[in-house]
N, C-alpha and C positions, 0 to 999 in steps of 0.2 A: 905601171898599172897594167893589170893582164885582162883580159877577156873583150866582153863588148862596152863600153863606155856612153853608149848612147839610147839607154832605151826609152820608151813612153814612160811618163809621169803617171803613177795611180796604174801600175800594171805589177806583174807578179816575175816578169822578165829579169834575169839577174843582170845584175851592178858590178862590174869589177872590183876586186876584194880590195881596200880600204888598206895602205899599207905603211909603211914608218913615215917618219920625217915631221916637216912645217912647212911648204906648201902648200897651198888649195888649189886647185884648178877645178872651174864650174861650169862647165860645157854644156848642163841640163838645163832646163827650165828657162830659158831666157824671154819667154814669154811670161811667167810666172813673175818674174823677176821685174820688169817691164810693170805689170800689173802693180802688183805692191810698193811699186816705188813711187806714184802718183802723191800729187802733193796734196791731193785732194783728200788723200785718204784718211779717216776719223785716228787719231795715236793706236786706239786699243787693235783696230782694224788692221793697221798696219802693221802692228806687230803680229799680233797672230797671221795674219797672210807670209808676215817676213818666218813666220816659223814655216809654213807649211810648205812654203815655196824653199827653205832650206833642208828641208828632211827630204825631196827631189834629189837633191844636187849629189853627183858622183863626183867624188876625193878621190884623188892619188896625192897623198902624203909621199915625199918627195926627201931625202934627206936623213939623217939624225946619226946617233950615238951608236949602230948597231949591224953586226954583220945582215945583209939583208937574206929572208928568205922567199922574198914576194911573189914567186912564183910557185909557192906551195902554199898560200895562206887559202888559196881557194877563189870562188863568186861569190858574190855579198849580194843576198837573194834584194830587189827591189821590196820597200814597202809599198803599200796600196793604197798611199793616202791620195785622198779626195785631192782635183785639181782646184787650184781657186778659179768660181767662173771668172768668164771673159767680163763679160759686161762689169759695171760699178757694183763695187763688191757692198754686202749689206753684213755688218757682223751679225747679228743673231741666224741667217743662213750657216756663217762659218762656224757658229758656235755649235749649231746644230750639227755639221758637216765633221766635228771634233769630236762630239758625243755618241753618234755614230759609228765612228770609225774607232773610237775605242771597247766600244760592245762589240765590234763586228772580229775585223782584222790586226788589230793592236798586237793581241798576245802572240799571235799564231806568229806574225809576224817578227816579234821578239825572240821565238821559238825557231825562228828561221836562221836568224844572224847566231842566236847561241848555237846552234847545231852547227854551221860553219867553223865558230871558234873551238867545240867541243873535237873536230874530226884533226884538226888541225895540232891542239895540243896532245891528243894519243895518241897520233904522228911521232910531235917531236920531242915528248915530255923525256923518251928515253935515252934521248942522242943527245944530252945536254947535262953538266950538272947544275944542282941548284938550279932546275930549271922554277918560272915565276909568272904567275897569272895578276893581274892589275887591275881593276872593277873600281868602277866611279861609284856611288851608291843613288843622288837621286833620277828616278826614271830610269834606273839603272840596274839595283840591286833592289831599292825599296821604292815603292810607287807610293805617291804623295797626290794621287786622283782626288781624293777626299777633302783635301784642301782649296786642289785646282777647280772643284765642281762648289764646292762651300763661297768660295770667292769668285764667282762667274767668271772665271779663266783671266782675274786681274791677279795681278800681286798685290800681299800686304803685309807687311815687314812685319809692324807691329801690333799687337790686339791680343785680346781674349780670343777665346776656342771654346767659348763656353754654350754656344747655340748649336753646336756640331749636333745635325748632319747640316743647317742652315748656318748663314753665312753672318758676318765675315768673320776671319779664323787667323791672324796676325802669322806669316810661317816662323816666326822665333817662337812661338809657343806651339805652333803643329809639331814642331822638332823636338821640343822638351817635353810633349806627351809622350813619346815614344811609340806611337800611333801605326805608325808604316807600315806596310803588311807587303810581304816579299813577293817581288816578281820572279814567279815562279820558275821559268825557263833558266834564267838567272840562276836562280839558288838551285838549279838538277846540274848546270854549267860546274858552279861553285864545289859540288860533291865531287863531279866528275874528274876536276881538277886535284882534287885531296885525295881522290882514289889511286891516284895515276903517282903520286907523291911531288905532288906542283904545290908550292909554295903560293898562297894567297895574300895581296895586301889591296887593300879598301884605299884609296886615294880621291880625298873628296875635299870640294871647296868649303865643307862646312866647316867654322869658328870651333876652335879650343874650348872655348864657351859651350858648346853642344856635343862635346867628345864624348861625358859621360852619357846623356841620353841619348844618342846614337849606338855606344855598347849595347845599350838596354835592350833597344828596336831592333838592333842586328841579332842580336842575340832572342829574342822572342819570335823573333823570322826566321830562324832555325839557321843561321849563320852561325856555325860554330867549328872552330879547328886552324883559323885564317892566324896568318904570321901578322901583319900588324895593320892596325888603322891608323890613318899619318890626315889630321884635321891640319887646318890654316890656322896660323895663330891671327890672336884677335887684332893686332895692331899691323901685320902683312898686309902690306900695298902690293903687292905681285898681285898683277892679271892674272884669271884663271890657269891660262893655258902656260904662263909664266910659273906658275907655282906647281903645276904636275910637272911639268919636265924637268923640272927642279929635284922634286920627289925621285921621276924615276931615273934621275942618274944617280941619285943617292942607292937606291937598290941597287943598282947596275953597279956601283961602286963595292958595294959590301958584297958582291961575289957573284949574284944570280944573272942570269938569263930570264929578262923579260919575254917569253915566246908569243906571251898576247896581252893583248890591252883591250877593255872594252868600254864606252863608256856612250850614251846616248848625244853628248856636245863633240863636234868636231876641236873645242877646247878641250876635253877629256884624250884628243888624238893625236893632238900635232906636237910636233917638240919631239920625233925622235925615242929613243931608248927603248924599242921595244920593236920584235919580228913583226908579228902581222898587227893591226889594230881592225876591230871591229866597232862599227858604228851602229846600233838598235835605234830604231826610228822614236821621232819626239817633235812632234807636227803643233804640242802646247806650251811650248815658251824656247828662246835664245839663250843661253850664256855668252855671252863674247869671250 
């Protein structure tokens, strides 16, 4: 890990850049962390606090499949997300503390870590063949807001979508709308990458099931020119973070140089097979 590894929580101070492997080490927030682990705390509360208190936490990814360049991937600007207060947390504060912070500092912030990754692959896109950029899609490539605000920041597997913009909205049928609308930082990253002649693949934990309307939404979101989209099949018992690094030794196999990986879950991160990995903040929900 290079730089300063310790700064304030909800400040704009950079993060040492996020770099290969499957380790975690969480030296931030231990206050935060403390907070949200109360047994007290209502389920929904505790998870959204366990999100907000993990979008803090500075990684050094430790490890993997890959000649390291971790001392060229760069700082990994801090997000600005709200701290959880001290006192007993009330969820509709946090919920507002979400809503917020995603009008405010969300994008810009997204804008921060792709600019990171963008300096980093015009660096090395040339000193490599088949060099290869890696993009999770949700929170990632396509923002799924519409769902998380329709569903008061719960999950729901299954349901109609049919009250949008009001709630509830099952996310199996948010995803077969084709609905998503591109994070835009994201998709200028995604060009930049095809400019440069960087090989693109979409690695997402979404089902086989939803690979065609994901084409659809990738592709309506101006996603177009990318080497391939690799969905979970429907019957994969692999953990997230189990089934990407899976994926990207499979590239890494067929010849390329992963020089970045981005993906909003530190599951999106670990495992290896890729130079630098970039983490863009996601303070409304976990993946494990």
């Amino acid at each position: 890990m290079t730089g300063s590894s310790t700064p304030a929580c909800g400040t704009a101070e950079p993060v040492a850049a996020i770099t290969r492997g499957s380790g975690v080490q969480e030296g931030m927030c231990d206050g935060l962390k403390r907070n949200h682990d109360r047994g007290a705390m209502p389920r929904l509360a505790h998870r959204l606090g366990r999100a907000l208190a993990g979008a803090c936490v500075a990684a050094a990814l430790a490890g993997g499949g890959i000649a390291a360049h971790a001392a060229e991937c760069g700082l990994m600007p801090a997000a600005r997300i709200p701290a959880i207060p001290t006192s007993l947390l009330n969820i509709d504060d946090v919920k507002r503390a979400l809503k917020n912070y995603q009008s405010t500092f969300y994008e810009d912030d997204i804008a921060a870590v792709a600019d990171s990754a963008r300096k980093y692959i015009e660096q090395r896109a040339g000193q490599v063949t088949k060099p290869a950029l890696v993009l999770d899609i949700d929170e990632t490539s396509l923002s799924n807001w519409t769902n998380l605000v329709a569903n008061d920041f719960g999950f729901i597997a299954n349901g109609s979508c049919s009250r949008l913009p009001e709630g509830p909205c099952g996310f199996n049928e948010w995803i077969l709308r084709s609905d998503a609308s591109a994070i835009v930082p994201t998709l200028k990253l995604f060009r930049t990458a095809l400019d440069k002649g960087v090989a693109v693949f979409f690695i997402t934990a979404r089902r086989d099931s939803q690979r065609q309307a994901t084409l659809w939404n990738l592709d309506r979101a101006g996603y177009e020119g990318w080497a391939r989209l690799i969905t979970r099949g429907d019957r994969n018992d692999d953990d997230v973070q189990q089934f990407k690094t899976k994926q990207r030794e499979k590239v890494a196999a067929a010849g390329y140089t992963i020089i970045a990986n981005m993906g909003d879950q530190l599951s999106d991160l670990e495992g290896g097979f890729a130079e630098c990995a970039f983490k863009v903040p996601n303070p409304f929900y976990t993946v494990p």
